[in-house]
VOTI-21420 format. One record per residue: residue number from 1; residue in one letter; x, y, z of N, C-alpha, C in turn. Coordinates in steps of 0.02 Angstrom, whole numbers, plus 50000, padded with zeros to 5 digits. Layout:
VOTI-21420
<pos: NUM&code: A&n_px: X&n_py: Y&n_pz: Z&ca_px: X&ca_py: Y&ca_pz: Z&c_px: X&c_py: Y&c_pz: Z>
...
end
This chain:
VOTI-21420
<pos: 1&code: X&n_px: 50803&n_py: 50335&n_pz: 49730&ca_px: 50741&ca_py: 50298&ca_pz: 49723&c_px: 50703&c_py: 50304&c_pz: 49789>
<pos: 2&code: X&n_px: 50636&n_py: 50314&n_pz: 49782&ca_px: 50588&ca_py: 50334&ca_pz: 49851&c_px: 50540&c_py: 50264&c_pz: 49843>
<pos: 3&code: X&n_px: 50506&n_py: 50261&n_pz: 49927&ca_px: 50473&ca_py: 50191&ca_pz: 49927&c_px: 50394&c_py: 50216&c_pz: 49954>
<pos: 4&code: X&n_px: 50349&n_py: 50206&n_pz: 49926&ca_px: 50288&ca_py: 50232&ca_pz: 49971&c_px: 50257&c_py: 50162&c_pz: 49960>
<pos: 5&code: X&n_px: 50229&n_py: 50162&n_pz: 50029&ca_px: 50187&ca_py: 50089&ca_pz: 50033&c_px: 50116&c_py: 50127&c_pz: 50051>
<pos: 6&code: X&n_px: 50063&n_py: 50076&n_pz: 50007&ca_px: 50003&ca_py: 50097&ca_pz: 50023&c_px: 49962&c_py: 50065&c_pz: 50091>
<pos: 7&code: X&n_px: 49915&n_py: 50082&n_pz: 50109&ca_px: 49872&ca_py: 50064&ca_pz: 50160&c_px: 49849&c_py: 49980&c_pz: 50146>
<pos: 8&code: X&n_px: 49850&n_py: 49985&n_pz: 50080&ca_px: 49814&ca_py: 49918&ca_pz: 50032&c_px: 49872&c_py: 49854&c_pz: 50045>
<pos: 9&code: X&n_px: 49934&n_py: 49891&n_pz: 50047&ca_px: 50022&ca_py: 49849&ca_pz: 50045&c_px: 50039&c_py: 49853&c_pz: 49975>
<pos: 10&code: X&n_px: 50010&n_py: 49892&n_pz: 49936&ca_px: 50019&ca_py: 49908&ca_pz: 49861&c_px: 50111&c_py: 49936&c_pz: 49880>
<pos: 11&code: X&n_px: 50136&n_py: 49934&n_pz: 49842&ca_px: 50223&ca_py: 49954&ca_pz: 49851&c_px: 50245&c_py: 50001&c_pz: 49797>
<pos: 12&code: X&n_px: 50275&n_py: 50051&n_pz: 49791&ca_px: 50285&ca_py: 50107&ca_pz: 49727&c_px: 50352&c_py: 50126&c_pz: 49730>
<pos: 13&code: X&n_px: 50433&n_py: 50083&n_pz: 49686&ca_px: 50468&ca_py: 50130&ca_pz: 49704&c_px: 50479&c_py: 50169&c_pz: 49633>
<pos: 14&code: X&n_px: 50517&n_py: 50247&n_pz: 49653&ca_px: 50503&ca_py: 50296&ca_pz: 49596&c_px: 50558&c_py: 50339&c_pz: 49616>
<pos: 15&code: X&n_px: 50591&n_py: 50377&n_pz: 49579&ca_px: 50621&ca_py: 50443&ca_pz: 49568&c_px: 50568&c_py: 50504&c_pz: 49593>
<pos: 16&code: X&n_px: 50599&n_py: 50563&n_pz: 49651&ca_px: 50563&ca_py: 50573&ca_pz: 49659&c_px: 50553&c_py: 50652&c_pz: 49609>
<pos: 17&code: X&n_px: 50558&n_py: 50655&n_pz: 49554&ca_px: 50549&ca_py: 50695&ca_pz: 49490&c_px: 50511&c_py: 50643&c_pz: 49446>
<pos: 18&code: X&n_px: 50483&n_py: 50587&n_pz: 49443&ca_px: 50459&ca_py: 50531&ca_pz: 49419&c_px: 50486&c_py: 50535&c_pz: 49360>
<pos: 19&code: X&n_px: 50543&n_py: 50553&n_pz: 49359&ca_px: 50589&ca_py: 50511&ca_pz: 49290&c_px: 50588&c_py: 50454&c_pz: 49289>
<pos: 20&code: X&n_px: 50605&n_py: 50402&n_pz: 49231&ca_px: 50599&ca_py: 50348&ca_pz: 49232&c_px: 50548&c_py: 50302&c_pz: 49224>
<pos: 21&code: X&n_px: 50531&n_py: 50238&n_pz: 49258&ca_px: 50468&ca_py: 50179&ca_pz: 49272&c_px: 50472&c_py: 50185&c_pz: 49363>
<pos: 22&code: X&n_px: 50411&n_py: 50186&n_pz: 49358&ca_px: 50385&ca_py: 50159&ca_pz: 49408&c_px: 50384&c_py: 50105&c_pz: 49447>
<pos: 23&code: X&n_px: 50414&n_py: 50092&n_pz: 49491&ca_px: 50396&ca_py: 50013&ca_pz: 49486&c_px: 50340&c_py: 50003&c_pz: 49521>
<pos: 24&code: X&n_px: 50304&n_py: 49960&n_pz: 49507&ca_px: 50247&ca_py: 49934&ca_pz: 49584&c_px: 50238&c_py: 49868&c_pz: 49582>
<pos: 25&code: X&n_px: 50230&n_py: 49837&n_pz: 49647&ca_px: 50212&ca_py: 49791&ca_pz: 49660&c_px: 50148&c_py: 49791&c_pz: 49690>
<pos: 26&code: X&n_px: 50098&n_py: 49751&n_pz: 49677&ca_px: 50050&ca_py: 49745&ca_pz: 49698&c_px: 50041&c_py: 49708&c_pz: 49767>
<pos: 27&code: X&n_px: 49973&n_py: 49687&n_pz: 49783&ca_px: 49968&ca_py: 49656&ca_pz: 49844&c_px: 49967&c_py: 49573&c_pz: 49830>
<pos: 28&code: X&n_px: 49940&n_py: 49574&n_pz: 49765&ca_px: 49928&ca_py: 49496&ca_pz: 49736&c_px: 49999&c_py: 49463&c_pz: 49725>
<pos: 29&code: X&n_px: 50051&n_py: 49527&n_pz: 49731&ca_px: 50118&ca_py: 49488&ca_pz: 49714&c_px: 50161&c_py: 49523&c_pz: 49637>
<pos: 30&code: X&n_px: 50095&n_py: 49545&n_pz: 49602&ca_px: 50124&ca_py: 49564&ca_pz: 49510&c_px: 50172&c_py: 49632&c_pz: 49523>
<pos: 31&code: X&n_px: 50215&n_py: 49626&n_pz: 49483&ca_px: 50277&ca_py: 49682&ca_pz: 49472&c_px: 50248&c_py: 49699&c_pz: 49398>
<pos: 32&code: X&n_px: 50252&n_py: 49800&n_pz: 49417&ca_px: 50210&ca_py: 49805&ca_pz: 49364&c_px: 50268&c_py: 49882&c_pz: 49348>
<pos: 33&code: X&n_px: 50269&n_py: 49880&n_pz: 49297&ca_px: 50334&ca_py: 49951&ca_pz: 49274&c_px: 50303&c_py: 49992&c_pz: 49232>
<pos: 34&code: X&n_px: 50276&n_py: 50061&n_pz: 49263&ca_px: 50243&ca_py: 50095&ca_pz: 49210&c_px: 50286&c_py: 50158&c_pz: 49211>
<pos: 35&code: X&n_px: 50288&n_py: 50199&n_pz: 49128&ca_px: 50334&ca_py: 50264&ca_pz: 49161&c_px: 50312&c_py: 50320&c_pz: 49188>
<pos: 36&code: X&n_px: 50335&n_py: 50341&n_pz: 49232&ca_px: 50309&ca_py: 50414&ca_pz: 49293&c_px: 50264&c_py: 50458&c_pz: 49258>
<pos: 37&code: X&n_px: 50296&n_py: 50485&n_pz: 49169&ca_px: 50256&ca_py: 50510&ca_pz: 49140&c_px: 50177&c_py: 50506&c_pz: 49143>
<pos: 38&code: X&n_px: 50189&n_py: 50439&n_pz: 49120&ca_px: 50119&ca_py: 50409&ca_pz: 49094&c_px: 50082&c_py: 50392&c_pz: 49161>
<pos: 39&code: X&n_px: 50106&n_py: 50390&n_pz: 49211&ca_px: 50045&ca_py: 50363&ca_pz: 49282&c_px: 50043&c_py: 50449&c_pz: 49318>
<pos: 40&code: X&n_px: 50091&n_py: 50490&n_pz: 49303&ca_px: 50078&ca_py: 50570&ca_pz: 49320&c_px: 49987&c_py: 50589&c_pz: 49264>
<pos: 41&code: X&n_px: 49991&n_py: 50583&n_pz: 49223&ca_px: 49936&ca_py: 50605&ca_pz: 49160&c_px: 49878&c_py: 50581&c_pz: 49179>
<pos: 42&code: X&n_px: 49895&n_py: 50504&n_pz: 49207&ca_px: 49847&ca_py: 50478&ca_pz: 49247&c_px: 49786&c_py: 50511&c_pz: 49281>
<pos: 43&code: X&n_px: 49852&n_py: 50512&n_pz: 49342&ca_px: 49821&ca_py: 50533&ca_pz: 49394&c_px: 49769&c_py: 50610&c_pz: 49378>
<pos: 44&code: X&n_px: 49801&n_py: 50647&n_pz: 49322&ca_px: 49811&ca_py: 50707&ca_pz: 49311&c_px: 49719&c_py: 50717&c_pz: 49309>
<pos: 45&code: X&n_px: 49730&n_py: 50659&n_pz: 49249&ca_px: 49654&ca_py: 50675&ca_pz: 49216&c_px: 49588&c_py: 50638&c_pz: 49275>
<pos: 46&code: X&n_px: 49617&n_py: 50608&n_pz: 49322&ca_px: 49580&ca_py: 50588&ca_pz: 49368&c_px: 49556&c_py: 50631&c_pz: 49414>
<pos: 47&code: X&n_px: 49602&n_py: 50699&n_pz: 49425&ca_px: 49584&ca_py: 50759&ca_pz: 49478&c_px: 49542&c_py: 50802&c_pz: 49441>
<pos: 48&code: X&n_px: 49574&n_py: 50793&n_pz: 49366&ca_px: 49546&ca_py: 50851&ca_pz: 49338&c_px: 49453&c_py: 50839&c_pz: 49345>
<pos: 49&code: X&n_px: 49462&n_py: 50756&n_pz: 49338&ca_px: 49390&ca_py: 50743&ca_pz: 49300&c_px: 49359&c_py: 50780&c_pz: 49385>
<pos: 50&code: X&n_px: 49372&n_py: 50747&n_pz: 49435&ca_px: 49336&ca_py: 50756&ca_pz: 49502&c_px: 49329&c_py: 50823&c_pz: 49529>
<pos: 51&code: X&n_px: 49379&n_py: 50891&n_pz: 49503&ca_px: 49374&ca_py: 50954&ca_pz: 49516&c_px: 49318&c_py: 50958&c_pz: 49468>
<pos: 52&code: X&n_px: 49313&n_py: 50963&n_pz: 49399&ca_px: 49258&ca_py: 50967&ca_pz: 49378&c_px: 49186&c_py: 50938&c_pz: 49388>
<pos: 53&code: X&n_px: 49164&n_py: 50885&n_pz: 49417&ca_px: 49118&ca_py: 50881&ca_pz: 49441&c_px: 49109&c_py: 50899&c_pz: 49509>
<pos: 54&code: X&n_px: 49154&n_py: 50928&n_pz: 49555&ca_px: 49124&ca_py: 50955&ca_pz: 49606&c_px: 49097&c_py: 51028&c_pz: 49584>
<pos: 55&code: X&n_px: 49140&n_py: 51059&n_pz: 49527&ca_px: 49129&ca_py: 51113&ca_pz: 49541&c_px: 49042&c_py: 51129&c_pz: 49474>
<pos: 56&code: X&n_px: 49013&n_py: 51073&n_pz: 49462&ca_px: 48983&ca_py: 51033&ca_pz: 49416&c_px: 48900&c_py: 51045&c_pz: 49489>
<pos: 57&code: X&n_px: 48920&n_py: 51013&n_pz: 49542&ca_px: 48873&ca_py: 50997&ca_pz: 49589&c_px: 48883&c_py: 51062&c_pz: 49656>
<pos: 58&code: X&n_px: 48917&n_py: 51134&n_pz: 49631&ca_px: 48918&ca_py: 51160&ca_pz: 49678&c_px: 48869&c_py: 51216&c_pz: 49677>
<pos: 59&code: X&n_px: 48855&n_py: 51248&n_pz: 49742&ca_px: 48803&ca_py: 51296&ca_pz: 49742&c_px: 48832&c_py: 51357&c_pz: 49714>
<pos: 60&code: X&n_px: 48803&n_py: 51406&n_pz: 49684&ca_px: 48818&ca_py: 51473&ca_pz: 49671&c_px: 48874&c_py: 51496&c_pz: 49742>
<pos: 61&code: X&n_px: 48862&n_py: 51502&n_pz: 49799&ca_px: 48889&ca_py: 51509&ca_pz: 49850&c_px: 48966&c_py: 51490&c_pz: 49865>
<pos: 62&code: X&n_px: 48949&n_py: 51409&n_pz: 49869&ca_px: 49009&ca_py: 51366&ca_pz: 49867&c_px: 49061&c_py: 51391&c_pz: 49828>
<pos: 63&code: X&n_px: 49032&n_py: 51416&n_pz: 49736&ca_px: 49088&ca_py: 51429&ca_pz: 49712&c_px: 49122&c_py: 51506&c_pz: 49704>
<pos: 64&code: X&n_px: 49086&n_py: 51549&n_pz: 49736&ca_px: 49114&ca_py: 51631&ca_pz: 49745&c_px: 49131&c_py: 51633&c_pz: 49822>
<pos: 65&code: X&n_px: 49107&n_py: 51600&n_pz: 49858&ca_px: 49132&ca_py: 51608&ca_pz: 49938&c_px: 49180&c_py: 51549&c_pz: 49960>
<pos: 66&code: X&n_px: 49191&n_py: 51507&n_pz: 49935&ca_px: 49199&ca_py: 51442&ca_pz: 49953&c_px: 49174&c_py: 51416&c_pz: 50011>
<pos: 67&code: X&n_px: 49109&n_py: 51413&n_pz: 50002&ca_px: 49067&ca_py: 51412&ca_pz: 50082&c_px: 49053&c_py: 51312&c_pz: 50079>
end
């Protein structure tokens, strides 16, 4: 089991193959158990969404040179 603490004091412990639940504790105190799966998909569709709008707001340039 791995422990990452956030900047916020948010608390995450997890497998680090995110088998299993998640655990987190928040800052307010709440213990919250979600499984690795399901907060991986998460995150997933959260990069995906933000790669696509950069590459949404990029210049011709930006995206053949990476200038």
């Amino acid at each position: 089991m791995h422990t990452l603490s956030t900047l916020d004091g948010t608390v995450f412990n997890y497998n680090s193959d995110l088998s299993g639940l998640v655990h987190i504790r928040t800052t307010a105190g709440a213990d919250i158990e979600v499984p690795g799966v399901a907060l991986l998909d998460f995150v997933t569709a959260y990069a995906r969404a933000e790669r696509i709008r950069m590459l949404e707001d990029a210049s011709p340039a930006q995206i053949l040179f990476n200038e």
